[in-house]
N, C-alpha and C positions, 0 to 999 in steps of 0.2 A: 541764629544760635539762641538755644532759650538763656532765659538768667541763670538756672539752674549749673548750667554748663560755664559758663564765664565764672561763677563763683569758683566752681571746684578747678577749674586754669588758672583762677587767681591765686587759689590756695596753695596750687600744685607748685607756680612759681614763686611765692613766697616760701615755700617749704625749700625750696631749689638754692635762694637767695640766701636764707638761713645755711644750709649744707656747707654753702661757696664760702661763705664768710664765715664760720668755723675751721673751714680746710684752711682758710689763709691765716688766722692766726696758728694754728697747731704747726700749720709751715714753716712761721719761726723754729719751732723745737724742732721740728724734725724733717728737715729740708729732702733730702732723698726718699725717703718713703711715704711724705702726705705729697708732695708737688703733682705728680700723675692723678692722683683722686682731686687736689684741686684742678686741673684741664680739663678730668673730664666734667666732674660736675658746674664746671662756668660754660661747656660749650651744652650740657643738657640744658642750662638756665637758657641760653641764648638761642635754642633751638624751640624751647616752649615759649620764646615770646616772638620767634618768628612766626612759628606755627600756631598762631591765633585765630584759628581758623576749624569749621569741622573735621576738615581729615585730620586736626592734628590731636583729635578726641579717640577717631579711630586709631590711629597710630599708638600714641599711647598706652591704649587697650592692647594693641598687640603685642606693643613691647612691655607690658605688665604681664602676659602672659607668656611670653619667651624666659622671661628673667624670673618667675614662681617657677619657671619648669629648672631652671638652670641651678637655683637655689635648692631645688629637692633632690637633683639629681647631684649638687657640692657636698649636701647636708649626709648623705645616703655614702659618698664615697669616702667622707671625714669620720664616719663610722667606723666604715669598715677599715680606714686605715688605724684607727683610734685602738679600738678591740682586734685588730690581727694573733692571732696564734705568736709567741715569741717564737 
């Protein structure tokens, strides 16, 4: 794997790490509606340091471009629900 590649993993899971431990304090406050976003984002973290490996650069990649698609197509339907005809 080049260095290249281990940097931006490292990053990716520091940024992950950050995320999780955000979601757990904000859990204090608001117990029902962060708890789901902290599981998933501690089992994303625990999944990027299993997959420290190439495919999990491709992987990744793939699910970075699953989740731009899924985000254009949330963004696009919060529109149109936004501006509906009353």
């Amino acid at each position: 794997m080049e260095e290249k590649e281990k940097d931006t993993l490292f990053l990716m899971a520091l940024a992950v790490f950050g995320a999780f431990l955000m979601s757990v304090l904000a859990t204090f406050l608001q117990l029902i509606i962060v708890l789901p976003l902290t599981i998933a984002v501690f089992l994303i973290m625990i999944l990027t340091l299993l997959f420290y490996k190439k495919t999990a650069i491709n992987l990744s990649e793939n699910l970075e471009n699953w989740a731009m698609i899924l985000v254009v197509i949330l963004f696009a339907i919060s529109f149109i629900y936004l501006f509906r005809p009353a």
